[in-house]
TORPA-4810 file (N, C-alpha, C, O; in nm, 3 decimals):
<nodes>
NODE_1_9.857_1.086_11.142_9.980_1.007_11.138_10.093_1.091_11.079_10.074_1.125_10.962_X
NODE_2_10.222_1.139_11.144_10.333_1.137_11.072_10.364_1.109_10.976_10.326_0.992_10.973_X
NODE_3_10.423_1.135_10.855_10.482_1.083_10.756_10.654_1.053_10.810_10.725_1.144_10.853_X
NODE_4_10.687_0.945_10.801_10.819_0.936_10.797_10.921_0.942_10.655_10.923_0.846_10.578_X
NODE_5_10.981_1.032_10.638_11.086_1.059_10.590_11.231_1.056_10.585_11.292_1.147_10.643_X
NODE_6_11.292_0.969_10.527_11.456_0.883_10.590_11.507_0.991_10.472_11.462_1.030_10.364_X
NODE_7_11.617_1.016_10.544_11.753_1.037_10.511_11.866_0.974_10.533_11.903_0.925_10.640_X
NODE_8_11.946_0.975_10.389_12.085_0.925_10.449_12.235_0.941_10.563_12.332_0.877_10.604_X
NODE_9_12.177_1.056_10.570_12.259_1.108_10.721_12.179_1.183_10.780_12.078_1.227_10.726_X
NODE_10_12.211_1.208_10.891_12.167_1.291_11.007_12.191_1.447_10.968_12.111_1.532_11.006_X
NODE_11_12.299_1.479_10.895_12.345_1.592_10.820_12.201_1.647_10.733_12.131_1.744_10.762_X
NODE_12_12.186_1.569_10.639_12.043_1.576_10.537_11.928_1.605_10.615_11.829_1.663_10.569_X
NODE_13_11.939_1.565_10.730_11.772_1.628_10.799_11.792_1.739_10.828_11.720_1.831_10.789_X
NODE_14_11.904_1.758_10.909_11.923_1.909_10.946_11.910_2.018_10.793_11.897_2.131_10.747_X
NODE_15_11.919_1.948_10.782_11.980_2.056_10.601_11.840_2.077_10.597_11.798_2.189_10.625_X
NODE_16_11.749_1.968_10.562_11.604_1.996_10.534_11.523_2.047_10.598_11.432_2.098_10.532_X
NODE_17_11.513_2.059_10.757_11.485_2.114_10.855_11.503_2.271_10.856_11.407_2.331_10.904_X
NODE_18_11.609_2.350_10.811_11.650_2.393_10.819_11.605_2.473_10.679_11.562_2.588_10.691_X
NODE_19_11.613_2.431_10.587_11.527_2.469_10.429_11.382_2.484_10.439_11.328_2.558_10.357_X
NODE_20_11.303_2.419_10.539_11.183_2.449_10.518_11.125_2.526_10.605_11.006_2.554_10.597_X
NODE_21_11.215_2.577_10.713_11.207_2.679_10.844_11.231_2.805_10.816_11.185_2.909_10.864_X
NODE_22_11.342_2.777_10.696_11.359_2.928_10.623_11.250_2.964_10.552_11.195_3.073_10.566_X
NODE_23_11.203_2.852_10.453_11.096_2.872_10.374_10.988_2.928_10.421_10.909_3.000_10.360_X
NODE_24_10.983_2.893_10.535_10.853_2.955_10.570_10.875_3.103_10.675_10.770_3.157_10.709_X
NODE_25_10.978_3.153_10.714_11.001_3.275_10.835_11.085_3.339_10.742_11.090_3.455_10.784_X
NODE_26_11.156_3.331_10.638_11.273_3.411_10.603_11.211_3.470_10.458_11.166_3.393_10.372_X
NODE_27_11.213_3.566_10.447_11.190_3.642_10.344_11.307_3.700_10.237_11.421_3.737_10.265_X
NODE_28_11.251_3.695_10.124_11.360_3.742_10.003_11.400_3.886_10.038_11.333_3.988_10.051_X
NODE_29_11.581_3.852_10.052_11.586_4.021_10.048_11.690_4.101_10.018_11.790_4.122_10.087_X
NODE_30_11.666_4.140_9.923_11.794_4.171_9.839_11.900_4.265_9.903_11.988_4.304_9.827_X
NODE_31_11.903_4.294_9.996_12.031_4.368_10.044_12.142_4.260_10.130_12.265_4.262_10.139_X
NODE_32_12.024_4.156_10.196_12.112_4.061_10.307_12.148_3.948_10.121_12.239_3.868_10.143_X
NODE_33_12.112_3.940_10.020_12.158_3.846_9.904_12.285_3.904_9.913_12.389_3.869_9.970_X
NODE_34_12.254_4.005_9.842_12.379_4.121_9.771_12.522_4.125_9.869_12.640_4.117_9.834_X
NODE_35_12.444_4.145_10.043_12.573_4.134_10.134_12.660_4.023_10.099_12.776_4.040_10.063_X
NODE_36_12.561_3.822_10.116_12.656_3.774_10.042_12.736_3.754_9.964_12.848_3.709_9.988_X
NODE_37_12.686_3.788_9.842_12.740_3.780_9.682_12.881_3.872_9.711_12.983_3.844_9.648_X
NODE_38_12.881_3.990_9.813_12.991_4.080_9.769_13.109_4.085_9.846_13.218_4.140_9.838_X
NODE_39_13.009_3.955_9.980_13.136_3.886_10.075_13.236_3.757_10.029_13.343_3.719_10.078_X
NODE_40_13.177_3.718_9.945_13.219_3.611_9.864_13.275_3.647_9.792_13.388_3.598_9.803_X
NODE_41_13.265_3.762_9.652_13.357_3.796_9.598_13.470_3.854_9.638_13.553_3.850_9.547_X
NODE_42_13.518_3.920_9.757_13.613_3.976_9.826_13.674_3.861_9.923_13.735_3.882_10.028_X
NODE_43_13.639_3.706_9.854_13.728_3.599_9.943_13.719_3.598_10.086_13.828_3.581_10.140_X
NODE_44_13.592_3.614_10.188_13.580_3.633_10.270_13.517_3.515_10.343_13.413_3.476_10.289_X
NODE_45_13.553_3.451_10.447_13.539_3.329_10.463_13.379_3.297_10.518_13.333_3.378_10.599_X
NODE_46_13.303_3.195_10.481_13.159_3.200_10.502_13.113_3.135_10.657_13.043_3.039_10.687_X
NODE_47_13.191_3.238_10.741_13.147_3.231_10.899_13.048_3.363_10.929_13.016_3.381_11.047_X
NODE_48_13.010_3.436_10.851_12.883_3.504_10.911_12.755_3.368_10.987_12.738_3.247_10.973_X
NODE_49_12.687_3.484_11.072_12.603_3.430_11.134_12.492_3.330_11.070_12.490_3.363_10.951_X
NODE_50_12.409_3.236_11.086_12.297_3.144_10.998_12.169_3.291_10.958_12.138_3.385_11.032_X
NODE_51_12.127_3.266_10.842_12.016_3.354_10.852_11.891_3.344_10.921_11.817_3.443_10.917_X
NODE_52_11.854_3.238_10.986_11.769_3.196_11.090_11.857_3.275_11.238_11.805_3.379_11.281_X
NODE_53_11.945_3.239_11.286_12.015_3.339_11.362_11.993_3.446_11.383_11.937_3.488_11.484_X
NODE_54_12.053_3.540_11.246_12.021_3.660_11.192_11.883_3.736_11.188_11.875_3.858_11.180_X
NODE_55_11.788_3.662_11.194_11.641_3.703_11.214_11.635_3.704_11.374_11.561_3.765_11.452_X
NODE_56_11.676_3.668_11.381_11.637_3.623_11.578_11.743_3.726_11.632_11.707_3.787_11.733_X
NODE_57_11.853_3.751_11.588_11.915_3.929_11.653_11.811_4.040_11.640_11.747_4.092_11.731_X
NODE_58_11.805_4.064_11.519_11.696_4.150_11.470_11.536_4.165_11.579_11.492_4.264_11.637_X
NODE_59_11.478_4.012_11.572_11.365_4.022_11.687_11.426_4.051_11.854_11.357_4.077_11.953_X
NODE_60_11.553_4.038_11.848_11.591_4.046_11.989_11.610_4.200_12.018_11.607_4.265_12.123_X
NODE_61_11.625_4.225_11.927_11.648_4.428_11.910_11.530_4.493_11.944_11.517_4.593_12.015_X
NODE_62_11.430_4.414_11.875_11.309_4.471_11.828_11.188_4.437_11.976_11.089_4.495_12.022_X
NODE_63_11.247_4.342_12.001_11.153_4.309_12.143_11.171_4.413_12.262_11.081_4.454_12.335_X
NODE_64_11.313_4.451_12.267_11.405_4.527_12.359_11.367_4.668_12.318_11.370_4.753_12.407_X
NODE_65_11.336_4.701_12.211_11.302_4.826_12.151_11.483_4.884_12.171_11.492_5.006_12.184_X
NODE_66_11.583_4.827_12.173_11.716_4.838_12.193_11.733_4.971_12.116_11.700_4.998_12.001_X
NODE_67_11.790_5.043_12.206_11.836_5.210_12.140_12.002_5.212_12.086_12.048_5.276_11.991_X
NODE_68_12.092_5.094_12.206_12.233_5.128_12.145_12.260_4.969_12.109_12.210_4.870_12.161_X
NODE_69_12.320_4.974_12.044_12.354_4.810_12.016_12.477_4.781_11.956_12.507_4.815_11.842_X
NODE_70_12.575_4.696_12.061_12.722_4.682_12.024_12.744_4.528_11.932_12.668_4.434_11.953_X
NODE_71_12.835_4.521_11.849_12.856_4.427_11.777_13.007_4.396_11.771_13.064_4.465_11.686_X
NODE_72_13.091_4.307_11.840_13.214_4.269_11.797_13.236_4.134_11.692_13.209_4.020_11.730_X
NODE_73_13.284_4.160_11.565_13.340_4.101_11.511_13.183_4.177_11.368_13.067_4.175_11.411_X
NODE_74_13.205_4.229_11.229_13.182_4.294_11.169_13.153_4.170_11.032_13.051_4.109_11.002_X
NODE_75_13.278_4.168_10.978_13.299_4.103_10.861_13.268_4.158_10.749_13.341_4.242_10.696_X
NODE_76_13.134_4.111_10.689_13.092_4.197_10.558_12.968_4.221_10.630_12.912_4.217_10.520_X
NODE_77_12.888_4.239_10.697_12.765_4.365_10.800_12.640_4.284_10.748_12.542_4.348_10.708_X
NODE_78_12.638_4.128_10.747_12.550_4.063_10.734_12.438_4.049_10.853_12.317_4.073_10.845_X
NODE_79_12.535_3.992_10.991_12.476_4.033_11.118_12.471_4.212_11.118_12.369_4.260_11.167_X
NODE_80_12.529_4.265_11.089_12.522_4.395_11.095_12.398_4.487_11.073_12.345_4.568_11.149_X
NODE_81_12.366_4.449_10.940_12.168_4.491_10.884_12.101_4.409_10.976_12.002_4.463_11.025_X
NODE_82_12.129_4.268_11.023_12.002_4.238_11.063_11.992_4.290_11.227_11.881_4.306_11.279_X
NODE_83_12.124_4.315_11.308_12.125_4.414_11.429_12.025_4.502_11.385_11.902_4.498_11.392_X
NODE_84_12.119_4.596_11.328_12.061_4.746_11.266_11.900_4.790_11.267_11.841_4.882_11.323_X
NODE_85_11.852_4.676_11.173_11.733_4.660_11.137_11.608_4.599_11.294_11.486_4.582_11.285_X
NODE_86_11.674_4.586_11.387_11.616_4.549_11.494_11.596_4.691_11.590_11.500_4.707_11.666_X
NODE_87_11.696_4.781_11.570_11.687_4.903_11.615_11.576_4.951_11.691_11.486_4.868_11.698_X
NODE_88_11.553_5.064_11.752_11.426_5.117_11.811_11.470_5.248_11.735_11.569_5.249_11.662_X
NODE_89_11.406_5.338_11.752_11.374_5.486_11.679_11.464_5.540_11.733_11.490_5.527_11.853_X
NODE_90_11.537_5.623_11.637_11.682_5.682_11.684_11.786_5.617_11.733_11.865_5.688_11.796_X
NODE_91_11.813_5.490_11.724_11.922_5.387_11.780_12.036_5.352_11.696_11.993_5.306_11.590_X
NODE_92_12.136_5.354_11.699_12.262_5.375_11.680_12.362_5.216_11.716_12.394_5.168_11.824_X
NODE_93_12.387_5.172_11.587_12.471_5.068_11.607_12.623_5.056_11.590_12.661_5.081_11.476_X
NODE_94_12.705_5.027_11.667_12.840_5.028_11.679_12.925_4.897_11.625_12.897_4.807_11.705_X
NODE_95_12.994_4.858_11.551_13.014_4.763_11.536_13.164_4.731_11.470_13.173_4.745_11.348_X
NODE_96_13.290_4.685_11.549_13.413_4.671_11.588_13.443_4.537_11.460_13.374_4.439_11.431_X
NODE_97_13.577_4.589_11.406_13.668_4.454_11.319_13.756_4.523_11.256_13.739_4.625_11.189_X
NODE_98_13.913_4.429_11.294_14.000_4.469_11.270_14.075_4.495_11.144_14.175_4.564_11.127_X
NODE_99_13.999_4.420_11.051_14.024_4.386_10.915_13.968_4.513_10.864_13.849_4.532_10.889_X
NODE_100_14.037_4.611_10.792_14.035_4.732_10.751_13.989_4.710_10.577_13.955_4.800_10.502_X
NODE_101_13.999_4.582_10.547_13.910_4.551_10.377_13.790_4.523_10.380_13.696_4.552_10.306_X
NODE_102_13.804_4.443_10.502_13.663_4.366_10.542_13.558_4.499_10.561_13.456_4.514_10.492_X
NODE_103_13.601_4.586_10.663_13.534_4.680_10.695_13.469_4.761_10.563_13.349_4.787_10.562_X
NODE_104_13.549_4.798_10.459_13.492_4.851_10.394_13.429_4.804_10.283_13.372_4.882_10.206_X
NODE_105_13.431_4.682_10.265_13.316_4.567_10.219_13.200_4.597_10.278_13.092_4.622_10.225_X
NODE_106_13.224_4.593_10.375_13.095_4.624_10.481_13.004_4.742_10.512_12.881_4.741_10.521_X
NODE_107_13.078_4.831_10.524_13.031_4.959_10.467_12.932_4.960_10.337_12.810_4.957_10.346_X
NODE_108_12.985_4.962_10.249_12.952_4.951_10.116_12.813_4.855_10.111_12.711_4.879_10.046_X
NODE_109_12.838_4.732_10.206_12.696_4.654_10.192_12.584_4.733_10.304_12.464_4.733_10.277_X
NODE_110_12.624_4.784_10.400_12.525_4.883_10.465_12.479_4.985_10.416_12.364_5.020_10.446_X
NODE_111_12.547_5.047_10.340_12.524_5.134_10.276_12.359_5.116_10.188_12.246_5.167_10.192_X
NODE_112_12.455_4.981_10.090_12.331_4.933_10.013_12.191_4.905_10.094_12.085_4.920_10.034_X
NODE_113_12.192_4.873_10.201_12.083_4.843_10.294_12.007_4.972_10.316_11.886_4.966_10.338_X
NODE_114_12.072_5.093_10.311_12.060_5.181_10.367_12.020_5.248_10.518_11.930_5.314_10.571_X
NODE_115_12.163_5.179_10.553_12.128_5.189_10.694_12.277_5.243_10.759_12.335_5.207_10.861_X
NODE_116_12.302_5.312_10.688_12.497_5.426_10.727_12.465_5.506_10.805_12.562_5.543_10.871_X
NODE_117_12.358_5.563_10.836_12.266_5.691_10.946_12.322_5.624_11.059_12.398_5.693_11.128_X
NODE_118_12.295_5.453_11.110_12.235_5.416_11.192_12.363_5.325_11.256_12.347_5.271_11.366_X
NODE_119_12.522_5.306_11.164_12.603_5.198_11.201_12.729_5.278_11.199_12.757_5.348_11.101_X
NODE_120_12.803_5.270_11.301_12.923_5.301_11.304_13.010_5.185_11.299_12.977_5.093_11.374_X
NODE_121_13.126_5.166_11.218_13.182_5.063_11.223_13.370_5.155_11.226_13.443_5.235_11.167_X
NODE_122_13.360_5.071_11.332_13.542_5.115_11.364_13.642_4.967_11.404_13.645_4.861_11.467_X
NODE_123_13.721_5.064_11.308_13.852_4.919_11.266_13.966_4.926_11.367_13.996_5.039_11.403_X
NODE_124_14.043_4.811_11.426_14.122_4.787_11.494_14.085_4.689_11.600_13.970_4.648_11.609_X
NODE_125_14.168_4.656_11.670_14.154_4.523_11.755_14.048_4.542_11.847_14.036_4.663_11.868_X
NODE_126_13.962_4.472_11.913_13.843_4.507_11.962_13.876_4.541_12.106_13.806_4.625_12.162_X
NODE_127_14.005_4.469_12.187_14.024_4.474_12.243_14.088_4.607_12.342_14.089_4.624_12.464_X
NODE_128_14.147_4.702_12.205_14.198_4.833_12.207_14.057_4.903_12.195_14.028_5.001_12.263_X
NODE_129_13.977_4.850_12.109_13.874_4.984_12.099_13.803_4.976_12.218_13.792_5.081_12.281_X
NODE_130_13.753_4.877_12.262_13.628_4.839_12.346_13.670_4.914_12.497_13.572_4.913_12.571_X
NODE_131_13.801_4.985_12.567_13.824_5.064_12.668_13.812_5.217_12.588_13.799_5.313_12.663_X
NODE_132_13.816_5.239_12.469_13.796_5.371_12.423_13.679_5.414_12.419_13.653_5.529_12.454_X
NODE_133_13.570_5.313_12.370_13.446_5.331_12.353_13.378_5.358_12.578_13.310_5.448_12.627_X
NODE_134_13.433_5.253_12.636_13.428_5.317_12.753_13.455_5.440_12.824_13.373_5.502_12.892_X
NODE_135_13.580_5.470_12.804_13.640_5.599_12.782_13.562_5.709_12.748_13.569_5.810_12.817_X
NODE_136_13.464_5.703_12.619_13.382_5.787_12.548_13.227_5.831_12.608_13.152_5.926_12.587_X
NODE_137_13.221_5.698_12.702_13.124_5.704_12.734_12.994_5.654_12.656_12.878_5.696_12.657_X
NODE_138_13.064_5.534_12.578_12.951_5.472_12.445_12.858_5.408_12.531_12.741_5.437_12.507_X
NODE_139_12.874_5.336_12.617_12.764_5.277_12.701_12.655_5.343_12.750_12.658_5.461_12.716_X
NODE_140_12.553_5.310_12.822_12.531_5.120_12.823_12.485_5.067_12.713_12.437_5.156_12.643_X
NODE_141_12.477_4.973_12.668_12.438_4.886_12.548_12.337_4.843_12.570_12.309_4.852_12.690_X
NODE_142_12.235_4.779_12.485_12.088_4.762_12.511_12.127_4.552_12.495_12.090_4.458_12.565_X
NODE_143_12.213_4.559_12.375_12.238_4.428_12.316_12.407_4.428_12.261_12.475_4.519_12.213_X
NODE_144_12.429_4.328_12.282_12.551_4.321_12.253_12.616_4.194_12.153_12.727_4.155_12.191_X
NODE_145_12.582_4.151_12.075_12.651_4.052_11.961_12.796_4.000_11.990_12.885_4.084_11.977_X
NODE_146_12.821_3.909_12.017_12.971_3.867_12.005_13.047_3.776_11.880_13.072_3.659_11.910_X
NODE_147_13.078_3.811_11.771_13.091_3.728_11.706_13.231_3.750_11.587_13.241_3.791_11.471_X
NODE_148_13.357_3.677_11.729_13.464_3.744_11.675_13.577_3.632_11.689_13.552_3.518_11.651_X
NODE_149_13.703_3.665_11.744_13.786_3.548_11.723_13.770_3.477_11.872_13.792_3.515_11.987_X
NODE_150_13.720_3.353_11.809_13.724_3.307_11.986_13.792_3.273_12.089_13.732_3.233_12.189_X
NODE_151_13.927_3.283_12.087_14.042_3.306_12.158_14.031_3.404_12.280_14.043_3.384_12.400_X
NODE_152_14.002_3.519_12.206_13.955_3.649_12.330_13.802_3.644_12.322_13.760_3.753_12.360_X
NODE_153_13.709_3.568_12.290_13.579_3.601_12.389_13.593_3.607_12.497_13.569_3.722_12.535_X
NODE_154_13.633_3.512_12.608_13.633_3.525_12.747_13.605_3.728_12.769_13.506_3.786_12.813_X
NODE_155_13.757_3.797_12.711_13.745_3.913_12.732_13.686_3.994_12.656_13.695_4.114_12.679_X
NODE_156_13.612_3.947_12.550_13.533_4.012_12.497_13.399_4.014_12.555_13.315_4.103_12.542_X
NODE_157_13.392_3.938_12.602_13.203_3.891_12.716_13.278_4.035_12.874_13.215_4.132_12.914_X
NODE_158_13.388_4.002_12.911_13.399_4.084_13.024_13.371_4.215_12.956_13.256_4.252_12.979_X
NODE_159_13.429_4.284_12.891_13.389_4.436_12.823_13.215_4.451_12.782_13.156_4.553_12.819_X
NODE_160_13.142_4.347_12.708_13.018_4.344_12.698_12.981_4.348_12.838_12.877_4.412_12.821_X
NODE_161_12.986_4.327_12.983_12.927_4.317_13.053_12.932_4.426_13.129_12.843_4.474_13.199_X
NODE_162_13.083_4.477_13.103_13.085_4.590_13.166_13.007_4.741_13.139_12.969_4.834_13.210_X
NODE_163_13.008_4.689_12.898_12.934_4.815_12.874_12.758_4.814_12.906_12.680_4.908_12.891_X
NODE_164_12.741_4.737_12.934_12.564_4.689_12.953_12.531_4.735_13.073_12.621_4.779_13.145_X
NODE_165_12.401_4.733_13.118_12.310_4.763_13.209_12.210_4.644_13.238_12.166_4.556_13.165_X
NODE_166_12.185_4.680_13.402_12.090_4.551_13.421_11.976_4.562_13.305_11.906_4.661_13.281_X
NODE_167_11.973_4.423_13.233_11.829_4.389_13.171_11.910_4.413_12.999_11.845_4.376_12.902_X
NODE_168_12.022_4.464_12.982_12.094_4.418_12.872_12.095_4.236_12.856_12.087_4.140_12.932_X
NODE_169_12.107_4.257_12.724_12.133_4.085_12.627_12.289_4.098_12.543_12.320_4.185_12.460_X
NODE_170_12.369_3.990_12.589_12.476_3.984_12.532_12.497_3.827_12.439_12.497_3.727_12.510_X
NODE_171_12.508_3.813_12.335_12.443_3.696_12.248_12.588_3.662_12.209_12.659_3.757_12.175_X
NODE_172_12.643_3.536_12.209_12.764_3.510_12.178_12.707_3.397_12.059_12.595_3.346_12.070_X
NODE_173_12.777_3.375_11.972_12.776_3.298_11.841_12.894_3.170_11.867_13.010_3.191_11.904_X
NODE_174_12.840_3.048_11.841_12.956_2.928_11.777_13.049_2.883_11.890_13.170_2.863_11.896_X
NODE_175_12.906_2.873_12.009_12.936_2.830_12.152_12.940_2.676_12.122_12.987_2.620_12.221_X
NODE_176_12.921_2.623_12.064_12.951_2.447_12.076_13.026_2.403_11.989_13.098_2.311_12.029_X
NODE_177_13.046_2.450_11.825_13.118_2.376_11.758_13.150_2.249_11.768_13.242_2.192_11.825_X
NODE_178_13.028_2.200_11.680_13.052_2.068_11.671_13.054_1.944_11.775_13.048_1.824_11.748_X
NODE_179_13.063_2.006_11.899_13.080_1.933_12.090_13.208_1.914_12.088_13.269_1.816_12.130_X
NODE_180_13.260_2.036_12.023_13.421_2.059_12.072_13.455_2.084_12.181_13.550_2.036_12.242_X
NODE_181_13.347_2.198_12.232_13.332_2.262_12.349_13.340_2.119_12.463_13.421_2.098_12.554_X
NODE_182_13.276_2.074_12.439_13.337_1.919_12.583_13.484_1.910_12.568_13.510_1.895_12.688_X
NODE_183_13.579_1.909_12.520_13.656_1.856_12.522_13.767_1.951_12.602_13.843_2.038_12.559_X
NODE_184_13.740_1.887_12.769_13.817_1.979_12.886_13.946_2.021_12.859_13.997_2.129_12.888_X
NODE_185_14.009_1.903_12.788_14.208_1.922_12.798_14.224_1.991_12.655_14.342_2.023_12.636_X
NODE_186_14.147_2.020_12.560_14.150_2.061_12.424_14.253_2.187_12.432_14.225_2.298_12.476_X
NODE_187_14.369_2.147_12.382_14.452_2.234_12.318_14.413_2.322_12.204_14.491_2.417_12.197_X
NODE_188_14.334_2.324_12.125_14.242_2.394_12.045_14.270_2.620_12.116_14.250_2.643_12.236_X
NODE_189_14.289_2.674_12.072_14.246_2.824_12.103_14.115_2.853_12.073_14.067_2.958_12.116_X
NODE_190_14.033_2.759_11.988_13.923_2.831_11.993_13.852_2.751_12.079_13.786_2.823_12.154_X
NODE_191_13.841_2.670_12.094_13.775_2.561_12.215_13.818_2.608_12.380_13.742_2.607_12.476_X
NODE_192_13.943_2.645_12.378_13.954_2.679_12.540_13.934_2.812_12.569_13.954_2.841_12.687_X
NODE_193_13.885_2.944_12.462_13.854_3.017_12.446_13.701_3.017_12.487_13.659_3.087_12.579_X
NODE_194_13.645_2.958_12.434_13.480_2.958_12.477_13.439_2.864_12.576_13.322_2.845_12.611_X
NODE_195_13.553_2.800_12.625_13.539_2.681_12.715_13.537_2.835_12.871_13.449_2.860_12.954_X
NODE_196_13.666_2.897_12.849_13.668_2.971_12.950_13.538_3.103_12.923_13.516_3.178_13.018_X
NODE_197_13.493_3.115_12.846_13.364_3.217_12.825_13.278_3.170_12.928_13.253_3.237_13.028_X
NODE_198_13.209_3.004_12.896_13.160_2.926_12.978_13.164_2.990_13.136_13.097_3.072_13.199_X
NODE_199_13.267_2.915_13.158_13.364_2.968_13.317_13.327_3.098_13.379_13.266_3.134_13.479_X
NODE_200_13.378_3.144_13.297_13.286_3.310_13.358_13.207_3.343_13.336_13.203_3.431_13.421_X
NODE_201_13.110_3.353_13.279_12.996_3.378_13.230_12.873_3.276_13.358_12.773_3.322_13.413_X
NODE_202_12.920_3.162_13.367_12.873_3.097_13.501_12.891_3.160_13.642_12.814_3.179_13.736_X
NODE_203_13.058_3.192_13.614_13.078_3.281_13.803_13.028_3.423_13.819_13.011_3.479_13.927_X
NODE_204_12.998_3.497_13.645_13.003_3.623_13.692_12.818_3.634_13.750_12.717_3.585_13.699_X
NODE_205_12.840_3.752_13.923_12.739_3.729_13.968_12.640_3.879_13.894_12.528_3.910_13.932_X
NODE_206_12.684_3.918_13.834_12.587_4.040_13.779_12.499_3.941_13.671_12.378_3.964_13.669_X
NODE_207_12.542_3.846_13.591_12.455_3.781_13.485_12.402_3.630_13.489_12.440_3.530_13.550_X
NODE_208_12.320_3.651_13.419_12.251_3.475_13.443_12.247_3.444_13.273_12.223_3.539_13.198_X
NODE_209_12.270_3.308_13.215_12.322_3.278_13.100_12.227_3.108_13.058_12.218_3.005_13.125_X
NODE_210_12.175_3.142_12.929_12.203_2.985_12.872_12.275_2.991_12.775_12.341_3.092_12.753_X
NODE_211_12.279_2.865_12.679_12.298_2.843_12.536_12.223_2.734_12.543_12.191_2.653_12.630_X
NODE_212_12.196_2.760_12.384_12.147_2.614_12.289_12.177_2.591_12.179_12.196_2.670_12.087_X
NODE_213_12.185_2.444_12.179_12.290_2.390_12.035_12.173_2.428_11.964_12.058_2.427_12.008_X
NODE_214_12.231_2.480_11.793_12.169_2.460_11.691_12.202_2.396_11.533_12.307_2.432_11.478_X
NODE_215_12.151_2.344_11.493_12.163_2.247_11.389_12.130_2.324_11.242_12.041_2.408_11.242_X
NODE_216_12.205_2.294_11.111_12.132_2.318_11.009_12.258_2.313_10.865_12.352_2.235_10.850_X
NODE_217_12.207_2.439_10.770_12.345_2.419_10.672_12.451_2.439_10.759_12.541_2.355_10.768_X
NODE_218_12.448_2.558_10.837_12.623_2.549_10.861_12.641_2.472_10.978_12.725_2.507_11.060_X
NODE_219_12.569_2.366_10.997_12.626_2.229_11.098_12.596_2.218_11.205_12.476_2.239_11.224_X
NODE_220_12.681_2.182_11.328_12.623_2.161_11.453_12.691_2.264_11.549_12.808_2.243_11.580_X
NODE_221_12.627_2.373_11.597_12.681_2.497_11.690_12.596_2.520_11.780_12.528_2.431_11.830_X
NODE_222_12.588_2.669_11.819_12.519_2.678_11.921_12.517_2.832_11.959_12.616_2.895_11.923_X
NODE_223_12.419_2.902_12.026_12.442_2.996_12.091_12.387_3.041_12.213_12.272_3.018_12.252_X
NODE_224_12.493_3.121_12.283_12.468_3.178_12.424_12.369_3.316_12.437_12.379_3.412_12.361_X
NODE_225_12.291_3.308_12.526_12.255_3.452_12.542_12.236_3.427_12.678_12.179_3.336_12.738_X
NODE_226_12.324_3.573_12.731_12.352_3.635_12.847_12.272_3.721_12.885_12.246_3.793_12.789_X
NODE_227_12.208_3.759_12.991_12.091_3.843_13.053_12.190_3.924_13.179_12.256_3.854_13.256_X
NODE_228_12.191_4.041_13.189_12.299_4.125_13.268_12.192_4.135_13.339_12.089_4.159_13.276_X
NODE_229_12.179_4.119_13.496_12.105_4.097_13.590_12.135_4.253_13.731_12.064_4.318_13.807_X
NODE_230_12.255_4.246_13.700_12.296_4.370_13.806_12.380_4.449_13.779_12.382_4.461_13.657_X
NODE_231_12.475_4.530_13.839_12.510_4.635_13.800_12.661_4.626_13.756_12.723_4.622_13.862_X
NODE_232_12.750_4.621_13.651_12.834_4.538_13.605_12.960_4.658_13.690_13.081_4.634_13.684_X
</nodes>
């Protein structure tokens, strides 16, 4: 028999759900603590990725045996270690944000991870870097993280698709917000931003795409992962 267990909101289960999922898959670890503690002290707003999330980039690296791995939107390099740390042998992570304090918050917490061998992080608009890094010839990407202002995802998913190769994963973050995302006429920039991600990400014929909502402390969201199917 079940035990039933009431809560006073629907909020409180998720919360608990969510506490005892960690409890049992998430391990103590003092570099992803420390990242917090030193993103918080530098007033940095607490939109990094869920650490349940964050484990599941990491296995997505690690399944892929992923050699290059792109990351837009940085912050303090919380998603950043747990990319990193998904790595394959000799793999090299890139990872874009425009915020030039933020960045070196971030640094500093990779560092502590010890994982600076393995992360390049370059500052300026992603949108400027992400044709340079083409330019350079940084591609193809094994995995690609999106987790930046959602206004320009739409064109941040087109550059991920372009730097990838068939059988690349492009993982977008904070695809539902809340079931904002329904709301067709939403004047919102960040809602018609991922509304149009949606849009293309459906027409484009090189990739095939889900998402799924997810629930917990930081609320009701969701994420996409994109499978690059042909030749972008």
């Amino acid at each position: 028999m079940i035990d039933k267990i009431w809560y006073r909101t629907q909020d409180e289960k998720w919360d608990a759900v969510d506490a005892f999922i960690s409890g049992q898959f998430l391990e103590d670890d003092a570099a992803l603590i420390a990242t917090l503690a030193a993103s918080e002290a530098a007033g940095m707003p607490p939109i990094q990725v869920a650490p349940l999330q964050g484990k599941l980039l990491m296995m997505l690296g690690r399944a892929m045996n992923a050699r290059k791995i792109l990351e837009i939107g940085t912050l303090g390099g919380y998603s950043t270690i747990r990319l990193a740390r998904g790595l394959g042998e000799g793999g090299r992570l890139v990872t874009l944000d425009h915020h030039a304090a933020y960045a070196e918050i971030a640094r500093d917490n990779i560092a502590n991870a010890e994982l600076s061998d393995k992360v390049e992080i370059r500052v300026g608009k992603a949108l400027d870097t992400l044709p340079k890094l083409e330019a350079e010839g940084e591609g193809p990407f094994d995995l690609v993280f999106i987790d930046a202002d959602k206004p320009n995802t739409p064109d941040y998913f087109d550059w991920a698709v372009k730097l990838s190769r068939p059988g690349s994963l492009i993982v977008v973050d904070n695809v539902v917000r809340e079931g904002a995302i329904l709301a067709e006429k939403s004047e919102n920039p960040n809602v018609k931003g991922l509304r149009e991600f949606y849009a293309r990400a459906a027409a484009d014929p090189c990739v095939t795409a889900t998402a799924f909502q997810t629930v917990g402390d930081k609320g009701h969201d969701g994420l996409a992962i994109v499978l690059v199917t042909g030749k972008p």
